[in-house]
Backbone bond lengths (Angstrom), bond angles and torsions (degrees), N, CA, C in turn:
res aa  C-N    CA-C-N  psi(-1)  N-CA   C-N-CA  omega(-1)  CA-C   N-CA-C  phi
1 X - - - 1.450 - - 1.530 110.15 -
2 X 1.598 114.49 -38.32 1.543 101.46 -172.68 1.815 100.06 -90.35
3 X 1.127 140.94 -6.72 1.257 146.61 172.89 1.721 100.09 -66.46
4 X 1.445 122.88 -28.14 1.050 127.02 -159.66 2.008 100.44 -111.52
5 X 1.189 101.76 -18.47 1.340 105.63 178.69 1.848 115.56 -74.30
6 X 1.613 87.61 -33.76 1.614 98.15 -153.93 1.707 91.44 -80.59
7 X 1.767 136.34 9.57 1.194 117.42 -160.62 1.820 91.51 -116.98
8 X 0.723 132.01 -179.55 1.525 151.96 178.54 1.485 90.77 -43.96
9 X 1.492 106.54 162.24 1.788 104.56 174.35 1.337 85.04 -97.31
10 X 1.361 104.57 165.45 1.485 146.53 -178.67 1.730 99.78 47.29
11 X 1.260 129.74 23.12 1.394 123.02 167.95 1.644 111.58 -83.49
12 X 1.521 104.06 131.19 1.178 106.33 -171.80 1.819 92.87 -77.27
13 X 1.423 135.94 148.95 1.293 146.16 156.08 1.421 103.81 -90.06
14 X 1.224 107.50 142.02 1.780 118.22 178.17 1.510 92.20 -75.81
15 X 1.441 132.42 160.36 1.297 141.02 151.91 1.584 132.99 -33.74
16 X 1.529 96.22 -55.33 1.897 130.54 158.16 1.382 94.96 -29.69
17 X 1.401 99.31 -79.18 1.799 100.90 -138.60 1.650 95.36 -64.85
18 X 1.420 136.94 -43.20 1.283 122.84 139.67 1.695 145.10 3.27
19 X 0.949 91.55 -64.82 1.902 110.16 171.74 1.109 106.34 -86.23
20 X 1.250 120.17 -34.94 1.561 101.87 175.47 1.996 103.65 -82.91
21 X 0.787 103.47 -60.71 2.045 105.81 170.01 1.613 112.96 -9.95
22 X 1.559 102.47 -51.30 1.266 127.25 -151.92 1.934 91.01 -106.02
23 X 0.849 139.51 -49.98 1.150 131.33 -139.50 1.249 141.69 42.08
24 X 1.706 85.05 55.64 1.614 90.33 152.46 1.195 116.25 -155.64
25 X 1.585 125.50 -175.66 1.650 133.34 -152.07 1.594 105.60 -61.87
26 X 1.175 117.22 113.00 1.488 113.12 151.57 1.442 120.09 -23.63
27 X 1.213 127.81 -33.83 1.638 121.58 -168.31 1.609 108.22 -96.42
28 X 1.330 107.29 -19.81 1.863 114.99 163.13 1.323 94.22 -67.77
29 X 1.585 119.42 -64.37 1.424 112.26 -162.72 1.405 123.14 -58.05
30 X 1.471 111.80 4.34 1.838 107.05 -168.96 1.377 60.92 -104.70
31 X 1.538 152.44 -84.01 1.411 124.73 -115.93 2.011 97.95 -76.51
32 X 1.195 130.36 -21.47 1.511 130.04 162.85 1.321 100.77 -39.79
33 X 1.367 108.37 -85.54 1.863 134.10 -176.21 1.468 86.82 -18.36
34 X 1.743 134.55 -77.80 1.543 138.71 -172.43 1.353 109.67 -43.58
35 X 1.106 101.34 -56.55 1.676 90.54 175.10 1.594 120.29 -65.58
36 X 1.051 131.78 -36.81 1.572 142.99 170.88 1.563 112.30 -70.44
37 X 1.439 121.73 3.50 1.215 131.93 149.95 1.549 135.29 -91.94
38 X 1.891 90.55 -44.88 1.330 88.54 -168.36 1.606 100.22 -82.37
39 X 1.451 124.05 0.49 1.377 121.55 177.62 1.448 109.58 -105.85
40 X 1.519 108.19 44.14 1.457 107.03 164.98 1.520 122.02 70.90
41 X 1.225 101.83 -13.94 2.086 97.29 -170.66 1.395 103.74 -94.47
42 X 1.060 134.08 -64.38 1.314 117.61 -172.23 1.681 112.91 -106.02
43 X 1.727 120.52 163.05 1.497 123.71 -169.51 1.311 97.03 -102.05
44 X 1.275 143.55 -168.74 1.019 144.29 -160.78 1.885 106.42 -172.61
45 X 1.268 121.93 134.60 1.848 105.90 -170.99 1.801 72.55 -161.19
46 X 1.487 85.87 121.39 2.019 107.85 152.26 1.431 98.40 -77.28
47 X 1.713 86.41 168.59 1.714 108.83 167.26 1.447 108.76 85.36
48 X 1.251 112.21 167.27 1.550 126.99 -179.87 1.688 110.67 -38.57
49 X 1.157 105.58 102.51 1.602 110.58 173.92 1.302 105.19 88.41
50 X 1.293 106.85 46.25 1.738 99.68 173.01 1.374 114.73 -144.78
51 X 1.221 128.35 176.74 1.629 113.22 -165.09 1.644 83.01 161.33
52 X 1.155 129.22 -139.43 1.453 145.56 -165.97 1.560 113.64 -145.80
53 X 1.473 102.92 158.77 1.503 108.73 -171.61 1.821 109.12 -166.58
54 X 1.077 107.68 156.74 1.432 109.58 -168.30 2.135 99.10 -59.67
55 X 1.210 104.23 -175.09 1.783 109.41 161.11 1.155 105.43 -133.40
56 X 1.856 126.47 14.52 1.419 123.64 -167.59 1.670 81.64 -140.79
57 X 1.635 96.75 175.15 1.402 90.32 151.05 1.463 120.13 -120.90
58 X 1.090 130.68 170.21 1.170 132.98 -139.60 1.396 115.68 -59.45
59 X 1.414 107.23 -26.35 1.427 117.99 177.57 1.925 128.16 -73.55
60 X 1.493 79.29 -19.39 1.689 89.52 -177.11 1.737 101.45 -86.95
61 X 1.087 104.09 9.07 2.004 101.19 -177.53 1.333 95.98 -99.67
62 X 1.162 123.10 147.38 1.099 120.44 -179.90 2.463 101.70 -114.52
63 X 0.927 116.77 148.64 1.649 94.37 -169.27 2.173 93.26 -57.57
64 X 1.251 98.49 -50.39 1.921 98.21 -179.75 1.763 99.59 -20.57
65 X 1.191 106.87 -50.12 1.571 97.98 -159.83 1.534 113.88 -70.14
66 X 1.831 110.00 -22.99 1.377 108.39 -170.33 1.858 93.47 -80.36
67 X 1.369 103.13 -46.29 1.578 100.38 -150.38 1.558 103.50 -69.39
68 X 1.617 123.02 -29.54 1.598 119.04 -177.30 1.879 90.50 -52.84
69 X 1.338 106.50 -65.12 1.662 93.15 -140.16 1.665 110.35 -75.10
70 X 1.319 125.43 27.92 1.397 136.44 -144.09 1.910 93.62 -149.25
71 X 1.228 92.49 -41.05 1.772 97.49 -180.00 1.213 110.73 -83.54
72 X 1.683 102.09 -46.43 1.487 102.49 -154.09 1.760 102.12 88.18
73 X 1.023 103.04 -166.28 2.074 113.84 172.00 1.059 128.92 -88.08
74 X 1.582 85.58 113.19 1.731 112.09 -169.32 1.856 97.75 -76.72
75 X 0.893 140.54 9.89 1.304 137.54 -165.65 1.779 99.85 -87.68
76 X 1.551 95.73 135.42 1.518 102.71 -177.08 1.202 127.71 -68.07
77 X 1.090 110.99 -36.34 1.827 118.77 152.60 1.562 139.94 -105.47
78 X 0.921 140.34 156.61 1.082 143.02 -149.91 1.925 99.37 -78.57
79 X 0.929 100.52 -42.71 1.561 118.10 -178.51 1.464 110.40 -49.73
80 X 1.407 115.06 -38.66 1.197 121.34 177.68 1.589 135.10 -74.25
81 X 1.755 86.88 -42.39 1.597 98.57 164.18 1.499 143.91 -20.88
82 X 1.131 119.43 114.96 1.734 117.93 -165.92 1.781 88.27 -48.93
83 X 1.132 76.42 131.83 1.676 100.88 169.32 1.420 139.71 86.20
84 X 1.667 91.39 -25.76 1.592 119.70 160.76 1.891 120.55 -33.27
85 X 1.257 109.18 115.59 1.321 137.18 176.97 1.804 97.98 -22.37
86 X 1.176 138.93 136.91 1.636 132.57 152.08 0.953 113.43 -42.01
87 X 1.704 133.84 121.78 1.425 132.08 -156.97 1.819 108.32 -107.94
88 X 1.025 124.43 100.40 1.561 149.43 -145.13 1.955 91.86 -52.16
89 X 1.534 112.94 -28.22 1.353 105.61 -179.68 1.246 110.38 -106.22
90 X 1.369 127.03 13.07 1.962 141.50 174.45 2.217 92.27 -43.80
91 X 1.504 108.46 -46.29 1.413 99.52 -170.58 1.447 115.90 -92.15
92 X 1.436 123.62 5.54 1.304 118.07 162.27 1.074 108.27 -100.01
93 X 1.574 152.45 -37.22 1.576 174.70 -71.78 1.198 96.84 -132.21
94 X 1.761 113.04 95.06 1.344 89.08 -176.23 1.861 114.80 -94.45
95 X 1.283 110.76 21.74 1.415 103.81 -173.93 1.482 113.95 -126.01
96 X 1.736 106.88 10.25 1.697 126.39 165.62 1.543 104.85 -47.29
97 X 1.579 97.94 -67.34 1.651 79.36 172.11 1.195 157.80 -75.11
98 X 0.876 97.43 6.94 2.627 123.41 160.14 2.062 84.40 -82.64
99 X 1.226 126.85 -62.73 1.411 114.10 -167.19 1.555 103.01 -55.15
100 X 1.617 134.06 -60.64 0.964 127.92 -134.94 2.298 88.46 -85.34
101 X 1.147 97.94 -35.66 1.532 64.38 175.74 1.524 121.91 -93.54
102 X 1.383 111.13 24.60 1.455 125.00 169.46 1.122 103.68 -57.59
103 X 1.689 98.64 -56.07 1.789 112.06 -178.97 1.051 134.08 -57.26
104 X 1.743 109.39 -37.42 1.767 124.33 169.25 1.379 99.50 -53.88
105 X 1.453 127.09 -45.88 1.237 123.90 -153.98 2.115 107.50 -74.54
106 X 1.337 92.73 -38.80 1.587 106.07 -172.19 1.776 107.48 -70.18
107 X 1.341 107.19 -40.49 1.815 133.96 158.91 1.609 98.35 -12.78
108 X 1.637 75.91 -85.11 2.187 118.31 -162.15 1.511 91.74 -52.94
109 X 1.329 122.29 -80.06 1.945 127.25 -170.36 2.102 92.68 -33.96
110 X 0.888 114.21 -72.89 1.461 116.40 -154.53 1.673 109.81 -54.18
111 X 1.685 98.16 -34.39 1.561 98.48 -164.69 1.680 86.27 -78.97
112 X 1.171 110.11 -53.26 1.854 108.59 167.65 1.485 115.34 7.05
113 X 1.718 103.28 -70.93 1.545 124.75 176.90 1.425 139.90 -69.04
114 X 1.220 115.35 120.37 1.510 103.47 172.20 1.307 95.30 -112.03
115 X 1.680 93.44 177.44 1.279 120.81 -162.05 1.416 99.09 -59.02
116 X 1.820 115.00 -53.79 1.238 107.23 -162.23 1.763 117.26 -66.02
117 X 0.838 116.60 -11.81 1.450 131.33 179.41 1.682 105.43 -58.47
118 X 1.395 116.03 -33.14 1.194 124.21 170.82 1.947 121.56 -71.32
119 X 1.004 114.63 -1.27 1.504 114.03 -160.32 1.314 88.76 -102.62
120 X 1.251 126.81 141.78 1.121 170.08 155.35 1.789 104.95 -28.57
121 X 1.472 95.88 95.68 1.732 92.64 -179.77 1.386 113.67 98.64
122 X 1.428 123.81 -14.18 1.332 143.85 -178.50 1.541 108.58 -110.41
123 X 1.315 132.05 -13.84 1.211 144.23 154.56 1.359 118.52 -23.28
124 X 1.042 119.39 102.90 2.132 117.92 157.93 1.427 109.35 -79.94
């Protein structure tokens, strides 16, 4: 995402110049690229002049948006997890609440961030 932030808007990046930027395998980077498609953030176009590119600009991403759909649940316990069943010992538990605002805290920092905040020279 920030390899793709730091280039012109709406320029598609070839895959290549990517893996090499980044250093790492072209064949990791197609299964990333799939996931960074099918979760809405970046477009993707074969053929002469095509490669991938954000659909926002860098500022409208927030990092929350890259790392949920790429992580999955960052939540420290299972109990907490979006979607996770009501956990039958949540009202005896006495250390839910150090976890659950672990999570507010990990939430708040990430949504804090956007993408562009990451680029090089654009740093606060």
């Amino acid at each position: 995402m920030l390899a793709l932030a730091e280039n012109r808007p709406g320029v598609f990046v070839p895959l290549k110049e990517i893996a090499e930027k980044e250093d790492i395998s072209k064949k990791y980077l197609e299964i990333i690229m799939r996931e960074l498609v099918a979760a809405g953030l970046v477009e993707g176009a074969s053929g002469k002049g095509g490669g991938y590119r954000l659909l926002r600009a860098p500022e409208e991403y927030t990092v929350w948006d890259i790392i949920g759909p790429m992580e999955g649940s960052l939540a420290a316990v299972a109990c907490l997890a979006e979607g996770a069943p009501p956990c039958p010992r949540s009202g005896v538990c006495e250390t839910l609440p150090l976890w659950a605002e672990y999570d507010r805290l990990t939430r708040s920092f990430f949504q804090s961030r956007r993408l562009s905040d990451l680029i090089p020279g654009k740093r606060q």
